[in-house]
DSSP file (Angstrom, degrees, kcal/mol; ACC not computed):
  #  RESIDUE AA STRUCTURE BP1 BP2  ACC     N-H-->O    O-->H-N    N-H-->O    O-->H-N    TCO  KAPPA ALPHA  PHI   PSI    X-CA   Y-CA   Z-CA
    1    1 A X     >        0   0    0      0, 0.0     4,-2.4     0, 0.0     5,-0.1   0.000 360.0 360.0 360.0 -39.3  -15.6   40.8  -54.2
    2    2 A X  H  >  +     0   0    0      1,-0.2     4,-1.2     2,-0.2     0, 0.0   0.844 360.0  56.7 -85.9  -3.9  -14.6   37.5  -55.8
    3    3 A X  H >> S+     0   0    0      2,-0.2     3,-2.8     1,-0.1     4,-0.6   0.931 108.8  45.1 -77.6 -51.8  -11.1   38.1  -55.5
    4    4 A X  H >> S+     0   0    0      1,-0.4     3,-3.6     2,-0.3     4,-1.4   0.834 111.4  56.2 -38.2 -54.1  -11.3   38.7  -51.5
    5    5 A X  H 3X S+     0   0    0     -4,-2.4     4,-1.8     1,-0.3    -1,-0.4   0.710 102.1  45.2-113.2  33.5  -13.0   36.2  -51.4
    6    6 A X  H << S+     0   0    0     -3,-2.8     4,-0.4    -4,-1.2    -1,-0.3   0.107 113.3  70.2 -77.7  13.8  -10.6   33.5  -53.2
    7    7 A X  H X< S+     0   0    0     -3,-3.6     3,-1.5    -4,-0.6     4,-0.4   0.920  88.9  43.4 -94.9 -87.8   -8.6   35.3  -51.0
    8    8 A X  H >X S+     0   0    0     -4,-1.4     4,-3.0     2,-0.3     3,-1.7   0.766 117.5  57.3 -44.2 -45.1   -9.6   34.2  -47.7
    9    9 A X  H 3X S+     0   0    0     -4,-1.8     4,-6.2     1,-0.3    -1,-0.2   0.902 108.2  40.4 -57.8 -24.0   -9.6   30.4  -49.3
   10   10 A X  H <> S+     0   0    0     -3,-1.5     4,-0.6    -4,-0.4    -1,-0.3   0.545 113.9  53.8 -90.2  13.6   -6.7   30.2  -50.3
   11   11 A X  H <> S+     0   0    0     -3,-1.7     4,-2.1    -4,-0.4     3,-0.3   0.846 122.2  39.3 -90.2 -36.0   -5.6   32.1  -46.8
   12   12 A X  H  X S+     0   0    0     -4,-3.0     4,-1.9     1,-0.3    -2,-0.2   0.944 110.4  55.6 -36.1 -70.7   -7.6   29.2  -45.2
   13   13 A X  H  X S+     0   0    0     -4,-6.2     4,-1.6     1,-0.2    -1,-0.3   0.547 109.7  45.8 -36.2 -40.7   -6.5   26.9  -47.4
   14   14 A X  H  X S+     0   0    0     -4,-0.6     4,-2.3    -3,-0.3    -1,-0.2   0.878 115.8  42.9 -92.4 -68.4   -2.8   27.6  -46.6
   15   15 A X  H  X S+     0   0    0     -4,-2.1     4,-3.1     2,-0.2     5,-0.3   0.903 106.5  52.4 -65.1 -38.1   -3.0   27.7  -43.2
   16   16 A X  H  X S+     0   0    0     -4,-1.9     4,-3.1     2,-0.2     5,-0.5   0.992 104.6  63.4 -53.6 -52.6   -5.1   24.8  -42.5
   17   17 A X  H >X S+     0   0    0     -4,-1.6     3,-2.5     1,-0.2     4,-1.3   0.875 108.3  53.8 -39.9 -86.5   -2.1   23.0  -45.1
   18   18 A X  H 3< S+     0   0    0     -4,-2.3    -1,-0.2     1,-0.4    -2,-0.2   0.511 103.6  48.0 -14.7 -59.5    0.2   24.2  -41.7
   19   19 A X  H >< S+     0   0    0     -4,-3.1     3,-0.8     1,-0.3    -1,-0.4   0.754 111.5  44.4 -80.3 -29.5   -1.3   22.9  -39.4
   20   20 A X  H << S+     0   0    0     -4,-3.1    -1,-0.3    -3,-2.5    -2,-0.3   0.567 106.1  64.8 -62.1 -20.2   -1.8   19.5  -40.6
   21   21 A X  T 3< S+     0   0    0     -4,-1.3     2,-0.3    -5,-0.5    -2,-0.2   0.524  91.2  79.7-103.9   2.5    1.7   19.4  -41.8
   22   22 A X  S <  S-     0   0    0     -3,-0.8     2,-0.7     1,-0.0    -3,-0.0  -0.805  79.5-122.5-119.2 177.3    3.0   19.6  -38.4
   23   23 A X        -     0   0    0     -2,-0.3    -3,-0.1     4,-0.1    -2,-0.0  -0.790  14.8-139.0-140.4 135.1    3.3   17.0  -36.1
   24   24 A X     >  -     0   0    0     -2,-0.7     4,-2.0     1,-0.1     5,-0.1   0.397  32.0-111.8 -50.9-179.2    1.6   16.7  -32.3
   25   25 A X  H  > S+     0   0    0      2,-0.2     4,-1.3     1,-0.2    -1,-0.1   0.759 121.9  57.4 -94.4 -13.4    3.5   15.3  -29.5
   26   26 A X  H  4 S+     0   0    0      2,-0.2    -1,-0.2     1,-0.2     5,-0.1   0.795 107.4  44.1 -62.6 -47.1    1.1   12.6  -29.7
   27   27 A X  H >> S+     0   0    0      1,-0.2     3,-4.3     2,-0.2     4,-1.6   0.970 111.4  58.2 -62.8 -56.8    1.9   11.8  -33.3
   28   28 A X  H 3X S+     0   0    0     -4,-2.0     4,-0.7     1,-0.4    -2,-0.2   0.772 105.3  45.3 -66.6 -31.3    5.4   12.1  -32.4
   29   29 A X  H 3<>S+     0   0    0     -4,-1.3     5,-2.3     1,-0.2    -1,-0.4   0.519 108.0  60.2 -90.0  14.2    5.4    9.5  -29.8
   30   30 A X  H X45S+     0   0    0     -3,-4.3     3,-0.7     3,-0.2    -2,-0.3   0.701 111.3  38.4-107.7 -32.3    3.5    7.1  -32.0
   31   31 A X  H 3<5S+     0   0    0     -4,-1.6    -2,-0.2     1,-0.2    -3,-0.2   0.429 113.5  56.7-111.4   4.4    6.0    7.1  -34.5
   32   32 A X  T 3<5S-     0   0    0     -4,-0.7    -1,-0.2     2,-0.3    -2,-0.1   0.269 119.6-104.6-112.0  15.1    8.9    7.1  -31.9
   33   33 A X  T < 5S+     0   0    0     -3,-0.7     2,-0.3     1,-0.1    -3,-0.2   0.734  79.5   3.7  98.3  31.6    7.6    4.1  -30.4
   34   34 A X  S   <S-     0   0    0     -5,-2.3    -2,-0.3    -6,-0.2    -1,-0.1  -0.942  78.4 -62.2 168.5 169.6    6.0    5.2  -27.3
   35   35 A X        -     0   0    0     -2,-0.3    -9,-0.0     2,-0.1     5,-0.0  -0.198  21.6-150.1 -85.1-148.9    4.9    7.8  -24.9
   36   36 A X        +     0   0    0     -2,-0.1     2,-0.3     3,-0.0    -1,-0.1   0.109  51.0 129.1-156.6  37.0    6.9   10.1  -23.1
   37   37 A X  S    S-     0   0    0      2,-0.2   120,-0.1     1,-0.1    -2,-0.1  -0.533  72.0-119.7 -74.2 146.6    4.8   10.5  -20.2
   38   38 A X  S    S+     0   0    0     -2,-0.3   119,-0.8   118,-0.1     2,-0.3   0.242  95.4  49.4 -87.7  28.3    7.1   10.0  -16.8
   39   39 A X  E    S-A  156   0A   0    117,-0.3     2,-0.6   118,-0.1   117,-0.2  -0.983  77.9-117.7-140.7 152.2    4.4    6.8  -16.1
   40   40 A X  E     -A  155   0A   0    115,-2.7   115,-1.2    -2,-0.3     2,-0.2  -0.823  28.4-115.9 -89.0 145.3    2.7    3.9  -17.5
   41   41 A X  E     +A  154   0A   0     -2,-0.6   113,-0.2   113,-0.2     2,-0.2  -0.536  44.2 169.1 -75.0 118.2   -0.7    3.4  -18.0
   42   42 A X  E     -     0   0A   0    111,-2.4   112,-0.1     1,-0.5    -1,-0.1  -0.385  45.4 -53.5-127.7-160.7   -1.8    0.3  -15.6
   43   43 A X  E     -     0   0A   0     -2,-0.2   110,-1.4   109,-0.1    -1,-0.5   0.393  53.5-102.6 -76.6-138.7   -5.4   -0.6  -14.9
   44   44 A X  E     -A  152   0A   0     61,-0.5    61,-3.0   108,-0.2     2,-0.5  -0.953  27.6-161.9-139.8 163.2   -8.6    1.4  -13.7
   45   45 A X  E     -AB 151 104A   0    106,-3.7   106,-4.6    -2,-0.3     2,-0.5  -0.981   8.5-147.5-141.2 138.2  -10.1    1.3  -10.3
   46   46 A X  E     -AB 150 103A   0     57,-4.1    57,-0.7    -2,-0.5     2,-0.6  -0.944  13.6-154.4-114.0 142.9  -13.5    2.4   -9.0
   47   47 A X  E     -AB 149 102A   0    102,-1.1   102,-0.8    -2,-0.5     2,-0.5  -0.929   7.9-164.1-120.4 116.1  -13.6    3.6   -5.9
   48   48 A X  E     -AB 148 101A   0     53,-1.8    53,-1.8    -2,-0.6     2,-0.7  -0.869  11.8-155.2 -86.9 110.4  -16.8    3.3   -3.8
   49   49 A X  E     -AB 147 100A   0     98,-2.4    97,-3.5    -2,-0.5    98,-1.2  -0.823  20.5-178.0 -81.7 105.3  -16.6    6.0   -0.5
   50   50 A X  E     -AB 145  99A   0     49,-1.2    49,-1.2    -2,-0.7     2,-0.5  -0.757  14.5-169.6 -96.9 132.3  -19.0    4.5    2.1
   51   51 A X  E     -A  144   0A   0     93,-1.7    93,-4.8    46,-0.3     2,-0.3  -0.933  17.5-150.1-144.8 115.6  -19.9    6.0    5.6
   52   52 A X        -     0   0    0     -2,-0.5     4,-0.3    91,-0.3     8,-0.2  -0.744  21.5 -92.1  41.1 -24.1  -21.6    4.0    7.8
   53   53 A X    >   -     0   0    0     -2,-0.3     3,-2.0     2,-0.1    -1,-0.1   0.905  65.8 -84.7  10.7 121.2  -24.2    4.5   10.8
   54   54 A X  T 3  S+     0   0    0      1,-0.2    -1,-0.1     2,-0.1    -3,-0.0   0.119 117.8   8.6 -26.3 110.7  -22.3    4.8   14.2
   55   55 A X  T 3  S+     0   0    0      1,-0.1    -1,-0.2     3,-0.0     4,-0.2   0.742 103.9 100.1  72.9   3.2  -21.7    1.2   15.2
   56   56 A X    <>  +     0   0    0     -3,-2.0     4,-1.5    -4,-0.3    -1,-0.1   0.070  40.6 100.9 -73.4  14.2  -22.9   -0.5   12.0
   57   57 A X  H  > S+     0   0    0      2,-0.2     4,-3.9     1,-0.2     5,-0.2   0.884  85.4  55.1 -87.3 -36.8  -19.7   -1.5   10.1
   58   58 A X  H  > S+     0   0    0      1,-0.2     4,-0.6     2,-0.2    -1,-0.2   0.943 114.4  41.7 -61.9 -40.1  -20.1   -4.9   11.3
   59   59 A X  H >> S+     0   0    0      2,-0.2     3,-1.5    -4,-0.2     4,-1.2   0.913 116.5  47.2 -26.3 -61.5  -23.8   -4.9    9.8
   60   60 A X  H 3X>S+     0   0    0     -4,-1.5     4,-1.9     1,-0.3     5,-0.6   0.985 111.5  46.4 -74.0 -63.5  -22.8   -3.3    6.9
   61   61 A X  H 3<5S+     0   0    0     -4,-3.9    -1,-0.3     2,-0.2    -2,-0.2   0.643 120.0  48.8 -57.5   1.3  -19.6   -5.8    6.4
   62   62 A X  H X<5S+     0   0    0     -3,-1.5     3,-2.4    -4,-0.6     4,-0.4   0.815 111.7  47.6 -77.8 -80.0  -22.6   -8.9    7.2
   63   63 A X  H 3X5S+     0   0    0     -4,-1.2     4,-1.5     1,-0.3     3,-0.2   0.724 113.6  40.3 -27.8 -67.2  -24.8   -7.7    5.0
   64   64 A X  T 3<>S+     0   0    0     -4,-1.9     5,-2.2     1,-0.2    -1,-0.3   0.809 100.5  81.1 -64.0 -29.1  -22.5   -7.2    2.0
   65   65 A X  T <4<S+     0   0    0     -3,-2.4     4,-0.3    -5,-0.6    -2,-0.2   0.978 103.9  36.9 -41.1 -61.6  -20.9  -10.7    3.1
   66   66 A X  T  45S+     0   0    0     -4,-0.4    -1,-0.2    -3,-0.2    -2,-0.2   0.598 128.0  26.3 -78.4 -25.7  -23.7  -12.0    1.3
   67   67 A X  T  <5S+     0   0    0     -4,-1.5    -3,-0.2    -5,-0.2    -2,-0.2   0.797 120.9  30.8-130.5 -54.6  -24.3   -9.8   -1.6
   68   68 A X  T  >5S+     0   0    0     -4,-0.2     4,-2.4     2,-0.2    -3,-0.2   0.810 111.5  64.7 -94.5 -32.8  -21.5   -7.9   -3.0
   69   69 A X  H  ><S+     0   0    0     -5,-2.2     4,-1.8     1,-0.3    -4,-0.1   0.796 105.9  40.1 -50.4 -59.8  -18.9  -10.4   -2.2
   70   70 A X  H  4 S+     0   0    0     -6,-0.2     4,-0.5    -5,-0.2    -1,-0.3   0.617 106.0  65.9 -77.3 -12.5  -20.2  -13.0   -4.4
   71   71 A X  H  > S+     0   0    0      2,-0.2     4,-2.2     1,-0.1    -2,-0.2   0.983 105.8  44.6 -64.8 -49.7  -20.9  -10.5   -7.0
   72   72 A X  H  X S+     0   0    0     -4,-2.4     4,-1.0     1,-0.2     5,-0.4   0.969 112.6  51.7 -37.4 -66.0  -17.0   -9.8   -7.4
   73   73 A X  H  < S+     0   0    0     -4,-1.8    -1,-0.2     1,-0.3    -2,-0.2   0.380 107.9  46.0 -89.5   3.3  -16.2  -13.2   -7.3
   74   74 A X  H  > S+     0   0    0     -4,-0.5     4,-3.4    -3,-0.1     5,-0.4   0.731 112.9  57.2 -85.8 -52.0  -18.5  -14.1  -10.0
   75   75 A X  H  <>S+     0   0    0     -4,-2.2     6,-3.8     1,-0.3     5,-1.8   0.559 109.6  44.1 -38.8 -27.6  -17.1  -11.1  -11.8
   76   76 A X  T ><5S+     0   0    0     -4,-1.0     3,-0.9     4,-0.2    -1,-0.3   0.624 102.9  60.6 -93.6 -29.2  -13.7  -12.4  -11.5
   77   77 A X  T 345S+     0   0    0     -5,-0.4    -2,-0.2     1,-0.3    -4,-0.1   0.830 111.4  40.9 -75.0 -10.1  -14.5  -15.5  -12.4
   78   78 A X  T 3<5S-     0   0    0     -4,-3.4    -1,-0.3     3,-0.1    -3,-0.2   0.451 108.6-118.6 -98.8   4.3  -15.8  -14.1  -15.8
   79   79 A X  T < 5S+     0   0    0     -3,-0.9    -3,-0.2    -5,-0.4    -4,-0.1   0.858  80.0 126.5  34.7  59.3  -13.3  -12.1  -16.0
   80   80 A X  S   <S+     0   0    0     -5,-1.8    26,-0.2     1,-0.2    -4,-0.2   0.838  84.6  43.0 -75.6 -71.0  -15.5   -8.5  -16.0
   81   81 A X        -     0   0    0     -6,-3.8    -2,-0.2    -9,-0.2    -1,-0.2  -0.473  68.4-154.6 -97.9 159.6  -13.3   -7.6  -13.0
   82   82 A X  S    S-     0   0    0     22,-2.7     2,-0.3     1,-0.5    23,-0.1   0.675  75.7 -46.5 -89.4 -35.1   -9.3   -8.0  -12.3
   83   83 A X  E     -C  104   0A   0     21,-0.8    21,-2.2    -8,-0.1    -1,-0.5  -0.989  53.9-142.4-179.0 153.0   -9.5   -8.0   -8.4
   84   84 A X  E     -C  103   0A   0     -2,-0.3     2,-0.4    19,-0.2    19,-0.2  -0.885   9.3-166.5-134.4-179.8  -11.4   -5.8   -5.5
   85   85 A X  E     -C  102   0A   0     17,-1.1    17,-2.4    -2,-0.2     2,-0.3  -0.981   7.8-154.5-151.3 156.8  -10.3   -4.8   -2.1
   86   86 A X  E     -C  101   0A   0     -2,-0.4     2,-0.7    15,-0.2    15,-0.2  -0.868  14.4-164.8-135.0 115.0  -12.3   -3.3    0.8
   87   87 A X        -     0   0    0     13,-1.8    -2,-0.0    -2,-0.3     0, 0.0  -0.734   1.2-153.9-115.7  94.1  -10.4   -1.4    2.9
   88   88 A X        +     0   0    0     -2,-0.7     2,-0.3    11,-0.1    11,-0.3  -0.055  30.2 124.0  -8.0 114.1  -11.7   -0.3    6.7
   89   89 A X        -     0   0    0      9,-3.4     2,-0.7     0, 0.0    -1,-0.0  -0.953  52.8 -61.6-169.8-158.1  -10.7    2.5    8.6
   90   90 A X        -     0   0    0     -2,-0.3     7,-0.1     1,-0.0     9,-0.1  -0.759  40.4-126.9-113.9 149.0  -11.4    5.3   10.4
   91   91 A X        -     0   0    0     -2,-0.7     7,-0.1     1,-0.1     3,-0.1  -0.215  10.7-140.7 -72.4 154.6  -13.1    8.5    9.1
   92   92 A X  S    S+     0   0    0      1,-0.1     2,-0.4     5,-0.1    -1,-0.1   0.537  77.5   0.6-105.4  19.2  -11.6   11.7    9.6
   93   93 A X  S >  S-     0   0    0      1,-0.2     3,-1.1     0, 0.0    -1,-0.1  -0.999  91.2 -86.6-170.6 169.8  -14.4   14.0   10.4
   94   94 A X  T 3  S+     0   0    0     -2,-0.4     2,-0.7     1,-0.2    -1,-0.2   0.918 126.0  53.2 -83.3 -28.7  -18.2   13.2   10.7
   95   95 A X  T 3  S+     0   0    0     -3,-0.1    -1,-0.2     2,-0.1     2,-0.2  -0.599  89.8 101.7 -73.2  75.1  -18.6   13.7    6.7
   96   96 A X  S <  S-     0   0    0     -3,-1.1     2,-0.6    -2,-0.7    -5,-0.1  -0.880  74.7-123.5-149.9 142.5  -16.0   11.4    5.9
   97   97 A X        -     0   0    0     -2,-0.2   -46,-0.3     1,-0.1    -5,-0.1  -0.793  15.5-169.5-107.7 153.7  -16.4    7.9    4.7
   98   98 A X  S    S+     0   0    0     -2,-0.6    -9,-3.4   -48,-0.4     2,-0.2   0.484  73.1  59.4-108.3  17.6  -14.6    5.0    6.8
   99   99 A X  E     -B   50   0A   0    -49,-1.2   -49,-1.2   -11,-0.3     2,-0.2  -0.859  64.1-172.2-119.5 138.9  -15.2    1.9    4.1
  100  100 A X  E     -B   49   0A   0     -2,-0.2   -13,-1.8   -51,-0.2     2,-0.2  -0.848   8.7-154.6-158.4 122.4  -13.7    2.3    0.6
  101  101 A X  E     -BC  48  86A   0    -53,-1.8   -53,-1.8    -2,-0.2     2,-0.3  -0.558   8.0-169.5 -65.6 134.2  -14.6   -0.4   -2.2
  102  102 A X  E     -BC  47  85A   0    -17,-2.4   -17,-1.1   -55,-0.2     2,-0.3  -0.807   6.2-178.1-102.1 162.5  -12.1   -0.8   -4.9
  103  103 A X  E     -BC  46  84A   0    -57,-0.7   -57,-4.1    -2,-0.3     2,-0.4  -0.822  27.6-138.4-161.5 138.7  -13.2   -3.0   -8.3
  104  104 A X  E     -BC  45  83A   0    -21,-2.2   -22,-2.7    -2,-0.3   -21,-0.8  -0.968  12.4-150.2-120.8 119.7  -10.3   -3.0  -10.4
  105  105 A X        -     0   0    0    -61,-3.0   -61,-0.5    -2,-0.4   -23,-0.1  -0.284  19.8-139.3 -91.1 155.1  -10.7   -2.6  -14.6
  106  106 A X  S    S-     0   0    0    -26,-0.2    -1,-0.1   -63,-0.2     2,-0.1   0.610  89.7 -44.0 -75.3 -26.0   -8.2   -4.2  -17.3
  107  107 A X        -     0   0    0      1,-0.1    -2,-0.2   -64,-0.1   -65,-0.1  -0.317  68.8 -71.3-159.8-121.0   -9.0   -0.7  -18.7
  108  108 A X  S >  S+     0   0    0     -2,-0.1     3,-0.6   -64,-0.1     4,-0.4   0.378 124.1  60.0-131.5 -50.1  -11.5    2.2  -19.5
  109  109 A X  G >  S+     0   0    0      1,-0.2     3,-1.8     2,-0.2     0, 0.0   0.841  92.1  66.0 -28.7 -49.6  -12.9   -0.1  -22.4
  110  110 A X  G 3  S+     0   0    0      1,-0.3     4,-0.4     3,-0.1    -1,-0.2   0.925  89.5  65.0 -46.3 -66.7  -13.7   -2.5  -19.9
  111  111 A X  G <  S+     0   0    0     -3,-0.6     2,-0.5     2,-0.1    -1,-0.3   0.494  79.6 108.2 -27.0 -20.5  -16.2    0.1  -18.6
  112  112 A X  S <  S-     0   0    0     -3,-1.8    -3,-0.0    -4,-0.4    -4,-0.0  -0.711  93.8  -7.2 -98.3 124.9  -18.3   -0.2  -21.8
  113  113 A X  S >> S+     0   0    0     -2,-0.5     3,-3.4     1,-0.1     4,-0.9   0.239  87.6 152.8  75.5  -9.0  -21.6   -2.0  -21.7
  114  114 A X  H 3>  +     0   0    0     -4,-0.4     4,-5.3     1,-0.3     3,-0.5   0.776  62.3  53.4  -2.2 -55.4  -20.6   -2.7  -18.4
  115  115 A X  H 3> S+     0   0    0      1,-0.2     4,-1.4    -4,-0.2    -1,-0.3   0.781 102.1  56.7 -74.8 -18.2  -24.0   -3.0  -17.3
  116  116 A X  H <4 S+     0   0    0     -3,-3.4     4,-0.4     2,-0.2    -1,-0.2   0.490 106.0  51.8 -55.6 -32.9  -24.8   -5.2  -19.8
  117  117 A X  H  < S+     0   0    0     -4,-0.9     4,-0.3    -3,-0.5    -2,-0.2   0.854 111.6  47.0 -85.1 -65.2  -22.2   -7.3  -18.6
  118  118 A X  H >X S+     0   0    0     -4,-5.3     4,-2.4    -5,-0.2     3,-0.7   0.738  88.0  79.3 -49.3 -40.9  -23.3   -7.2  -15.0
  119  119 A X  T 3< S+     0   0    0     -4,-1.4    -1,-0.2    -5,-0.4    -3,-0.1   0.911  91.4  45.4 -40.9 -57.9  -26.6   -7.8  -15.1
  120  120 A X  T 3> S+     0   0    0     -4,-0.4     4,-0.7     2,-0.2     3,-0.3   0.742 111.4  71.9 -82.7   3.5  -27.1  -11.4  -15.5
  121  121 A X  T <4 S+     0   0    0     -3,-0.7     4,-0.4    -4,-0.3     5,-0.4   0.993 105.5  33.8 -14.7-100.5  -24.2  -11.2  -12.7
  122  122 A X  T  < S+     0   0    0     -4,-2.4    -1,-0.2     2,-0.2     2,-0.2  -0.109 112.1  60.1 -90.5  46.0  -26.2  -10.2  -10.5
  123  123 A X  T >> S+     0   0    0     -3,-0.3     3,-3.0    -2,-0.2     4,-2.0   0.590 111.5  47.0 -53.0-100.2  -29.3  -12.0  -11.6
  124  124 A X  T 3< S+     0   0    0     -4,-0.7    -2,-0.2     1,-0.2    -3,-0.1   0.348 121.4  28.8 -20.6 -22.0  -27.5  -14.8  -11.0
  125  125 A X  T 34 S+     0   0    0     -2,-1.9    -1,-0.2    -4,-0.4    -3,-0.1   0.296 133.6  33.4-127.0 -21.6  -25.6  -14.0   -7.0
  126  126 A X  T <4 S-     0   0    0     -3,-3.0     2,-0.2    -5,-0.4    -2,-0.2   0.587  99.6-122.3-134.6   1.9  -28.5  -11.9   -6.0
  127  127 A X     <  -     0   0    0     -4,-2.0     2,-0.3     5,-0.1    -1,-0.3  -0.672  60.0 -22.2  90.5-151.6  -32.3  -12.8   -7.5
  128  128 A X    >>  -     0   0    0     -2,-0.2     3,-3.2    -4,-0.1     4,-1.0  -0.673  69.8 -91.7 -98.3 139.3  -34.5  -10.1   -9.7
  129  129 A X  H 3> S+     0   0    0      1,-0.3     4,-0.7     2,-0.3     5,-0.1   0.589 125.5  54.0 -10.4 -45.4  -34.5   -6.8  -10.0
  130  130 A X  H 3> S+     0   0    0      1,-0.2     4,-2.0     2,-0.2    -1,-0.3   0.913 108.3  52.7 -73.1 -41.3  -37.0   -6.3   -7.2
  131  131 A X  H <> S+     0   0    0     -3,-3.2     4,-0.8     1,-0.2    -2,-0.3   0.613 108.2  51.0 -82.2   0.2  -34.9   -8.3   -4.9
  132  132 A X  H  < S+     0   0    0     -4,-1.0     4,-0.4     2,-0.1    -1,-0.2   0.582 106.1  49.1 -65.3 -20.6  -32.2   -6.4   -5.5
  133  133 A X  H  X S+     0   0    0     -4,-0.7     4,-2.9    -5,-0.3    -2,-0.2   0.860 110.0  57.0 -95.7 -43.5  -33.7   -3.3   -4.9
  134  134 A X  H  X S+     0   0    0     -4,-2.0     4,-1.3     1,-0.2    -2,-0.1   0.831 100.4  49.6 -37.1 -46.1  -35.0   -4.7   -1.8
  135  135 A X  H  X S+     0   0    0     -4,-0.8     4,-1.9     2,-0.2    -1,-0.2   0.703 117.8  53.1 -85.8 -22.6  -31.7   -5.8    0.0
  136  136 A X  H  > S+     0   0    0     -4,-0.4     4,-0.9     2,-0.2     3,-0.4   0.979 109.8  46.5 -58.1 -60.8  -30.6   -1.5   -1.3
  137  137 A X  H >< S+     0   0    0     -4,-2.9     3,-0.6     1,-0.3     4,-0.2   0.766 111.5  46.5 -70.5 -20.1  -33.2   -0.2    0.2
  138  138 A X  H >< S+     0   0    0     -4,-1.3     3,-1.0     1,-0.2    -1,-0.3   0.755 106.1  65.2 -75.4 -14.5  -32.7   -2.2    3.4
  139  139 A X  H >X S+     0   0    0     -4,-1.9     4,-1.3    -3,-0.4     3,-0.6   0.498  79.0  82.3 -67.5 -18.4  -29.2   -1.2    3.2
  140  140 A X  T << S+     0   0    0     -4,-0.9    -1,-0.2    -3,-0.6    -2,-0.1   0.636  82.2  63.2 -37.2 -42.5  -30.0    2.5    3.7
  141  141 A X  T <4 S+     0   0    0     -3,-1.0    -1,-0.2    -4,-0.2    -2,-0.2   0.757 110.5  36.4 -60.8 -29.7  -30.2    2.1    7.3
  142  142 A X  T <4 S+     0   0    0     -3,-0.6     2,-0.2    -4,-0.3   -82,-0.2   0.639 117.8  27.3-120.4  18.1  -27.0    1.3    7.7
  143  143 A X     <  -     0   0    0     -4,-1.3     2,-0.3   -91,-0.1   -91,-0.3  -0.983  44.4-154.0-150.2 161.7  -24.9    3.3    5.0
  144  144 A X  E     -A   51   0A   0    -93,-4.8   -93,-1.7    -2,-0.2     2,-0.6  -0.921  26.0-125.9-116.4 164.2  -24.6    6.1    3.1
  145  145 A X  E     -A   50   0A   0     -2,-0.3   -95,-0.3   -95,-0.2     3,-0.1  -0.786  25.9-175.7 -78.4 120.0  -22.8    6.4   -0.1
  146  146 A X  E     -     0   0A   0    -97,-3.5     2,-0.3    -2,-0.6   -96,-0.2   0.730  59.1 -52.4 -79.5 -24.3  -20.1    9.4    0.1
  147  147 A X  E     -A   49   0A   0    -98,-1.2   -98,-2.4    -3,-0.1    -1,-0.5  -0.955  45.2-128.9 160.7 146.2  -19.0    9.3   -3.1
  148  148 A X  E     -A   48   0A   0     -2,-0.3     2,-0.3  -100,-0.3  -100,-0.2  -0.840  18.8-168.0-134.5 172.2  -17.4    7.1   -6.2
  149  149 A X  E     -A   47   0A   0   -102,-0.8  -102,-1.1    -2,-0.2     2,-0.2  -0.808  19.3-148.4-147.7 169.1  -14.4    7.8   -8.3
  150  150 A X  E     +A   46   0A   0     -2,-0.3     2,-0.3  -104,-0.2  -104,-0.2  -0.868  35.3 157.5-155.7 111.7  -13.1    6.3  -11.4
  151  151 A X  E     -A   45   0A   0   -106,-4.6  -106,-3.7    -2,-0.2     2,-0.4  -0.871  29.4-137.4-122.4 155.1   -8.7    6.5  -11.4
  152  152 A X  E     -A   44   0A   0     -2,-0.3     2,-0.3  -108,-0.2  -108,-0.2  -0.901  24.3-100.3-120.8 156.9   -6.5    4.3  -13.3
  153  153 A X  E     +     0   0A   0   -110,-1.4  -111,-2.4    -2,-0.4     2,-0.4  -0.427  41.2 178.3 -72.3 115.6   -3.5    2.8  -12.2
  154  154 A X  E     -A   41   0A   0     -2,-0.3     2,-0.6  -113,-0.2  -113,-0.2  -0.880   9.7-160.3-121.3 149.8    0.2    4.4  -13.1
  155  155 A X  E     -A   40   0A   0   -115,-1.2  -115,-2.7    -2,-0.4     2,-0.2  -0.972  32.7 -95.5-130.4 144.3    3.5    3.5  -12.2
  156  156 A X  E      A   39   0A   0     -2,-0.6  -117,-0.3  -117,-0.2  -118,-0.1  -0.417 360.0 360.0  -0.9  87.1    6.4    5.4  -12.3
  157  157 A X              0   0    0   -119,-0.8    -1,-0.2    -2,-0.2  -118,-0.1   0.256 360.0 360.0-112.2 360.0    8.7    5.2  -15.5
């Protein structure tokens, strides 16, 4: 019995030795200066998908005028965020959104404590917690949120 089962450690043992001794493609591109993925690693983007109420975009784009606008651009100016875009268009089916928010990351790090980060943000661009929840909830009438994403930015090698 005790040989078996110094048997099975040292079979462990042995193997475990293997696998450690050989080296990932990950390792391999750390020690050959790089990866050897056919892109680079750029920044990250969240993508908000927005849909509308028939004949509300102009609402929505007042509304937000006031409120998200200056939230970015405090956000850049602290440099939380790189850049946003809003881009307009038309939807391709009636559950489809035709507004999509971008907020642009230096990285996925970035992303940490975030909220932490934001908050006295928007303190600051938008009032208390209550008025903030106020100008949401009036915002319900005129969009719904389809959807968010979180993609990073590649180029081409």
């Amino acid at each position: 019995m005790k040989i078996r089962i110094l048997t099975i450690i040292a079979l462990t043992c042995s193997l475990s030795g293997v696998c450690l001794a050989q080296s990932s493609p990950a390792t391999a591109a750390k020690t050959t200066g790089g990866s050897n993925a056919p892109y680079n690693e750029g920044s990250v983007w969240q993508l908000s998908m927005i849909k509308t109420r028939a004949g509300l975009s102009d609402e929505y784009f007042k509304q937000i005028t006031g409120t998200v606008k200056p939230v970015y651009e405090e956000a850049k100016k602290q440099k939380i965020i790189l850049s946003y875009k809003i881009l307009d268009g038309e939807a391709s089916g009636r559950d489809d959104f035709n507004i999509l928010i971008l907020v642009e990351y230096p990285n996925y790090a970035a992303l940490d404590s975030l909220r932490d980060k934001m908050d006295p943000v928007l303190t600051k661009v938008m009032g208390s917690q209550d008025q903030r929840k106020d100008l949401m909830v009036k915002r319900l009438d005129v969009r719904e949120i389809i959807g968010t994403k979180t993609m990073r930015e590649i180029t081409l090698k």
